[in-house]
C-alpha positions as CSV (number, residue, x, y, z in Angstrom):
1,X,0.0,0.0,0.0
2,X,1.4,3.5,-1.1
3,X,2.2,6.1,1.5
4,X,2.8,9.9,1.8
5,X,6.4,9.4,1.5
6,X,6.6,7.4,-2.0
7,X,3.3,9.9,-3.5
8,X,5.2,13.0,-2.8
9,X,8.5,11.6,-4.6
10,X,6.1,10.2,-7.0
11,X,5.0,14.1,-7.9
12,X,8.5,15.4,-8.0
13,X,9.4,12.7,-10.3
14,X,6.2,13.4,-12.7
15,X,6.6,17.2,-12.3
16,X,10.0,16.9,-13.7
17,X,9.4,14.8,-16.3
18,X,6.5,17.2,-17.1
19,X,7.9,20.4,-17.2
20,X,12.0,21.1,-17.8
21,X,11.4,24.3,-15.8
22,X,11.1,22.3,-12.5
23,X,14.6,22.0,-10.5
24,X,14.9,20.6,-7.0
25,X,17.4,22.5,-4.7
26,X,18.3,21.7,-1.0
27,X,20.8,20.5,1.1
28,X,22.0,16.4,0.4
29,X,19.4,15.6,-1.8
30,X,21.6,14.1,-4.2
31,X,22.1,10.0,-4.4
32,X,22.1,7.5,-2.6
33,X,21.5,9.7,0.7
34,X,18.3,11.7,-1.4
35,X,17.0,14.2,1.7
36,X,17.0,13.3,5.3
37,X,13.4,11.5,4.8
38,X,14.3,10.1,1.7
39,X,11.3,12.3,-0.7
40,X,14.4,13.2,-2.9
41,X,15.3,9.7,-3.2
42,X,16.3,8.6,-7.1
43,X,15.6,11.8,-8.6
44,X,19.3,13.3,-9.1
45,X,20.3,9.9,-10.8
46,X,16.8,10.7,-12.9
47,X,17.6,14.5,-14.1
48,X,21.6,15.2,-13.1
49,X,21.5,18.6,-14.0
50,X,18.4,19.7,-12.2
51,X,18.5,18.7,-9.0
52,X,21.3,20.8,-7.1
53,X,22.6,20.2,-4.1
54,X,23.0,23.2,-2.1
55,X,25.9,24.9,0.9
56,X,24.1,24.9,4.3
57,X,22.4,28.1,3.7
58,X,18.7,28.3,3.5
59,X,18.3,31.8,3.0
60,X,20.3,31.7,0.1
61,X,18.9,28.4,-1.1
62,X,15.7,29.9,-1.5
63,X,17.0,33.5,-2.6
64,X,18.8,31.9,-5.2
65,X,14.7,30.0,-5.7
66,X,13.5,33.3,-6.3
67,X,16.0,34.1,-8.9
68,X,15.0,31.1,-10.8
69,X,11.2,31.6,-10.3
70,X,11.2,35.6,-11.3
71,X,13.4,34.1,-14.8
72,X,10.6,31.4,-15.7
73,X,11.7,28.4,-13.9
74,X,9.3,26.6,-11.6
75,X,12.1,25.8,-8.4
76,X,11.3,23.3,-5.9
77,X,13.6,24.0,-2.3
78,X,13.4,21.5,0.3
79,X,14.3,23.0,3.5
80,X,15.5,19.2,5.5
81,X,14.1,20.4,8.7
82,X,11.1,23.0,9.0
83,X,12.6,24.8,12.4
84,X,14.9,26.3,10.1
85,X,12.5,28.3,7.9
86,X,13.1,31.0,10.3
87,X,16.1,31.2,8.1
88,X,14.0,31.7,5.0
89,X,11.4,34.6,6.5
90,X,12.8,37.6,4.8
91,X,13.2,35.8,1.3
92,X,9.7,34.3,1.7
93,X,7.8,37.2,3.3
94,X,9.9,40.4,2.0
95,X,10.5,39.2,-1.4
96,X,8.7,36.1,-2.6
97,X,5.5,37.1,-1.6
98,X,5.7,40.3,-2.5
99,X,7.4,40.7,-6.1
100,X,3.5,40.6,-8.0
101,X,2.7,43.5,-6.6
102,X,5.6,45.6,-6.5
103,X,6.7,44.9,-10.3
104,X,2.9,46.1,-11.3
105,X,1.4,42.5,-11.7
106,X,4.4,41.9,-14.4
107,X,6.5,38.7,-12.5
108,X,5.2,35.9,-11.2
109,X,7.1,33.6,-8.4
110,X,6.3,29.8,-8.7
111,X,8.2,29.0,-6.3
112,X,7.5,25.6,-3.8
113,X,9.4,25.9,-0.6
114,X,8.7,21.9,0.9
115,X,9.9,21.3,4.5
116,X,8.9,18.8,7.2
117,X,7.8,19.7,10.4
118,X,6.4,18.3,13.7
119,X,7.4,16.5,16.6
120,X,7.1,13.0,18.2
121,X,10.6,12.1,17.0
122,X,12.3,13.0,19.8
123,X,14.5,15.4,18.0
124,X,14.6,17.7,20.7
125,X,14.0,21.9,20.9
126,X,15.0,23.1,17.4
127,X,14.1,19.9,15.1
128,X,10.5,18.9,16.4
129,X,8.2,22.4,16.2
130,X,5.6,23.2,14.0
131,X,6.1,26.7,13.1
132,X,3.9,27.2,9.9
133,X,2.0,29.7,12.2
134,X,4.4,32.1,11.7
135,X,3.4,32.3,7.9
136,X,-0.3,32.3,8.2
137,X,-1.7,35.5,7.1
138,X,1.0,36.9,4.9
139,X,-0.4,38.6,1.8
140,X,1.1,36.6,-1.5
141,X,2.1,33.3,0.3
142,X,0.1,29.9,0.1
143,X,0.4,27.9,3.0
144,X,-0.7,24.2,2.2
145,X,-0.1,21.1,4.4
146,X,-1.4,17.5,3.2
147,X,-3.3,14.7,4.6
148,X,-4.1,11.2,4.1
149,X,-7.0,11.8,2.1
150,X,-5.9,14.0,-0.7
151,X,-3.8,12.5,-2.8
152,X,-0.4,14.4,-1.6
153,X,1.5,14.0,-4.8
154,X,-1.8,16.1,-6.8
155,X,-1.8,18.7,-4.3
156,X,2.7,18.4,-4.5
157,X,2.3,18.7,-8.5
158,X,-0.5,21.4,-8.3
159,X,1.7,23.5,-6.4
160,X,4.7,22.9,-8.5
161,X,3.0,23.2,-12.1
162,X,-0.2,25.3,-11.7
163,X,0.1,27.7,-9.1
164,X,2.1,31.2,-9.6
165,X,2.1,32.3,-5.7
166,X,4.8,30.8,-4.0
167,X,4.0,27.9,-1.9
168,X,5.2,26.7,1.7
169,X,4.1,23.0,2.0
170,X,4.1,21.7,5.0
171,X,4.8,18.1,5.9
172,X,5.0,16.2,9.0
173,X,7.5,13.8,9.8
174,X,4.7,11.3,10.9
175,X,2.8,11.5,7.9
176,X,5.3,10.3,5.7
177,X,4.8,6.7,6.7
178,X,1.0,6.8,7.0
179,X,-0.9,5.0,4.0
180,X,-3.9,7.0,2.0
181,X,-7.0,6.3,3.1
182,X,-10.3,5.6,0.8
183,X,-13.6,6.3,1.4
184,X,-15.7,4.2,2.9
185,X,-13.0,1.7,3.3
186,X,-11.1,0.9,5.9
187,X,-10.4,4.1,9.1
188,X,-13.1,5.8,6.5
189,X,-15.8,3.1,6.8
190,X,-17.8,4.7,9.1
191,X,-17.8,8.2,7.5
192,X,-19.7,9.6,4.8
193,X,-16.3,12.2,3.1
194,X,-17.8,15.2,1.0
195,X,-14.5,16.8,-0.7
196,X,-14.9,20.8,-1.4
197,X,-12.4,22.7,-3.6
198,X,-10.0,22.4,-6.4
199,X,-6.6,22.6,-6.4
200,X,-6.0,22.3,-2.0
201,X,-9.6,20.6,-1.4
202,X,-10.8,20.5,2.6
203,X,-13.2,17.8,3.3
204,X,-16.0,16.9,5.2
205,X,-16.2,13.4,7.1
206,X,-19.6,12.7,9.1
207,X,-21.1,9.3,10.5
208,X,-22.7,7.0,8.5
209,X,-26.6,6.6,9.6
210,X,-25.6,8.7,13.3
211,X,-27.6,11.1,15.1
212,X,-27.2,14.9,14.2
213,X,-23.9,15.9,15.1
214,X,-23.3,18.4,18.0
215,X,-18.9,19.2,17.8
216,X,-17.2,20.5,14.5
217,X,-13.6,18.8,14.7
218,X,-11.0,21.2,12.7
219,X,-7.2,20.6,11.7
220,X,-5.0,19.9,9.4
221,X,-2.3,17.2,8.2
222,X,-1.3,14.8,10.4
223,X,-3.4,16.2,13.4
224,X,-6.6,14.6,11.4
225,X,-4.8,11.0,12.1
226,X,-6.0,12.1,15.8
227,X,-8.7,13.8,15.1
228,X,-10.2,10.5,13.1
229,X,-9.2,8.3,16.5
230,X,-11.2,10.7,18.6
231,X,-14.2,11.2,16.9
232,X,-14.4,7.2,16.9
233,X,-14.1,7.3,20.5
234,X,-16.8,9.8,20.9
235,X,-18.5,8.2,19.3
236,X,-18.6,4.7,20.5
237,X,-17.7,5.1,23.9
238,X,-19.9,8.7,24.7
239,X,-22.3,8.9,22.0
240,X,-20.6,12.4,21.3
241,X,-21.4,12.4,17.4
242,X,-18.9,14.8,15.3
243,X,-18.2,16.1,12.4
244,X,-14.5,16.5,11.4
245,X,-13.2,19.2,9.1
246,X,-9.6,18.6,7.5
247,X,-8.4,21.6,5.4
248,X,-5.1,21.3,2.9
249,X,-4.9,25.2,2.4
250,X,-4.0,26.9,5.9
251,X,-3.7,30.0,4.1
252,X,-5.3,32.0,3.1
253,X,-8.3,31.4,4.7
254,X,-11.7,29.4,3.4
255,X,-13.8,30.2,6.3
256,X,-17.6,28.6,4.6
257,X,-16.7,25.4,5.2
258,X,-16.3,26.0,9.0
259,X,-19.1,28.5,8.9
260,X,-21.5,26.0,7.7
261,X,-20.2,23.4,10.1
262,X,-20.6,25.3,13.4
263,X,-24.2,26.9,12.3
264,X,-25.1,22.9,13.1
265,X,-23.3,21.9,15.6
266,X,-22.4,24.6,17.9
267,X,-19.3,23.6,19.8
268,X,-16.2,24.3,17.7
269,X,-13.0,22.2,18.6
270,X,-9.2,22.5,16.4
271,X,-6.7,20.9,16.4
272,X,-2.7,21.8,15.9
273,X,0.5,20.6,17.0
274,X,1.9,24.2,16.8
275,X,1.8,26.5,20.4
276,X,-1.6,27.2,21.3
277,X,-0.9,31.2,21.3
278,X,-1.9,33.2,18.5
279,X,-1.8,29.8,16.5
280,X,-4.5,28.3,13.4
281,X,-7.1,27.5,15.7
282,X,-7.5,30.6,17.1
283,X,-8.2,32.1,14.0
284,X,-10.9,29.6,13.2
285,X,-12.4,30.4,16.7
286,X,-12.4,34.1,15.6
287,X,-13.5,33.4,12.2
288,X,-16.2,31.6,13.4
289,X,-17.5,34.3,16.5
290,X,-16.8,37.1,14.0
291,X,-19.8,35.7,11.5
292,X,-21.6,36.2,14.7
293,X,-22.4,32.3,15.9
294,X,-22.7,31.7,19.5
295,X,-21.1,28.8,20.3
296,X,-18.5,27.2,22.6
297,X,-15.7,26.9,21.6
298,X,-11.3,25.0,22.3
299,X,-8.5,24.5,21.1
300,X,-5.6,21.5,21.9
301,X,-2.2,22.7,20.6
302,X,1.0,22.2,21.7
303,X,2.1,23.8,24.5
304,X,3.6,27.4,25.1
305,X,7.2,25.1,25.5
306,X,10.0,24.1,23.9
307,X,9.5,20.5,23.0
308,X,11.5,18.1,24.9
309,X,13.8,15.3,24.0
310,X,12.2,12.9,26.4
311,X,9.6,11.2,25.0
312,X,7.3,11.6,28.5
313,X,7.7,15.4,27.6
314,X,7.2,15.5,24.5
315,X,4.0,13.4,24.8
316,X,3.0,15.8,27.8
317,X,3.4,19.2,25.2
318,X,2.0,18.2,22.7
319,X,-1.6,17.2,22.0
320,X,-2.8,13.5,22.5
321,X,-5.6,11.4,22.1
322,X,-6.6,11.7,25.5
323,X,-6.5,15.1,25.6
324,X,-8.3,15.6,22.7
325,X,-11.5,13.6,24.5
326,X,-11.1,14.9,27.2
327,X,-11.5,18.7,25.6
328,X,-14.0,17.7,23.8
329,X,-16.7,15.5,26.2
330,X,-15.8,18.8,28.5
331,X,-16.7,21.0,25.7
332,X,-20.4,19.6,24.5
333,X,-21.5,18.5,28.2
């Protein structure tokens, strides 16, 4: 059975076959080693001149990206860890995002910045956060994350070949090994999925023959690989029927979908691994109280911490199964 991993190498490989404008830059990428989770893998063998292997130096990596992108090439950086697009801000915010506007609508940047992120590794401090938070809301950028029910490699080759806004996509390290799920088969058998959108869909899971459901469940990548378990739980063990949201585009915003959800059910819960300040489900709360509903609302998020190398702390910071219950029997009672 395929898995995130082998789709997303999958769309590199068919992107580059596709289209001669697509080159892969990042740091040891090349063959045998192919990235530090292996997506690269048996694509510099493949095309020799276009995938490049970088210095350590991810500002330049992707300010050299930019380059490429504003002279017609479609560049695709992999950053190996995704703590360290702190080092990419200023090219991604200050230039990337910006260049359509500032050149009079006359450039374009199609540019695909990939990194992994997340914890649960024990990687310690600066190799476990998830820090695509600090991107959301920036005018220009795209912010996409996938899941195990979009196909990752079409929402990996829309970003490459179709979209003209530069793109962070955001992987987690835990995803890579999960397989794709079908509907109505298997961890989907008790859900009826309704899929909304093109190019980044969201979908909608609810139970099959259940009561009306009275929690909207929203997140995002791996977090929906909890978010699935809990709703199960609810479900069979408290009779707390949801309905769970999983979005692909963080940013920007597609606020109907949530808007429509909580008109039913009332009690909003999201879920992220980032910190819990200022994070993605905070915006959905506000989103959501701003269209004026009155409902109750929480959110489980990491932890305002650095994430530990111990794997007792780590499980303590960041959000769990449990936890996620727990919120949410407390939430609808």
């Amino acid at each position: 059975m395929t898995n995130v991993l082998e789709r997303l190498n999958e769309a590199l490989l068919r992107a580059m076959e596709t289209d001669e404008r697509v080159y892969l830059l990042g740091e040891d990428i090349l063959d045998p080693y192919g990235g530090a989770f292996k997506v690269a893998r048996g694509l510099s063998t493949r095309f020799p001149t276009r995938v490049l292997t970088t210095p350590i130096s991810e500002a330049a990596i992707v300010g050299i990206a930019n380059g490429m992108a504003l002279r017609g090439l479609r560049p695709v950086v992999e950053i190996m860890f995704g703590d360290f697009v702190t080092l990419v801000a200023d090219q991604l915010i200050n230039h990337a995002a910006k260049f359509q506007w500032m050149y009079n609508d006359q450039v374009r940047v199609p540019l695909v910045v990939r990194t992994p992120m997340g914890g649960r590794r024990g990687y310690g401090p600066t190799h476990s956060q998830s820090l695509e938070k600090l991107f959301l809301g920036v005018p220009g950028l795209r912010v996409v994350a996938p899941n195990t029910i979009s196909d990752p490699a079409d929402l990996l080759q829309a970003a490459i070949l179709e979209d003209d806004q530069p793109v962070l996509f955001v992987e987690h390290k835990l995803l890579y090994t999960c397989a794709l799920l079908e509907a109505g088969q298997g961890e989907l058998r008790d859900f009826h999925l309704e899929t909304h959108g093109g190019r980044y869909p969201a979908h909608v899971l609810r139970f099959v023959g259940a009561s009306p459901a009275s929690l909207t469940i929203a997140t995002y990548g791996y977090q929906f690989e909890l978010a699935r378990a809990a709703a199960l739980k609810l479900a069979y063990d408290y009779e707390i029927f949801a309905e769970i949201l999983v979005y692909s585009q963080l940013s920007p915003y597609q606020p109907e979908l949530l808007l429509d959800s909580v008109g039913r059910t009332g009690h909003l819960l999201t879920i992220e691994e980032g910190t819990l300040t200022h994070g993605w489900g905070a915006e959905m709360c506000a989103l959501a109280g701003a269209a004026g509903y009155r409902l109750k609302s929480a959110r489980a998020a990491g932890l305002d911490l650095p994430i530990a190398n111990a794997k007792s702390l780590e499980d303590e910071i960041l959000p769990s199964l449990e936890k996620i219950v727990g919120m949410a029997i407390e939430l609808v009672k």
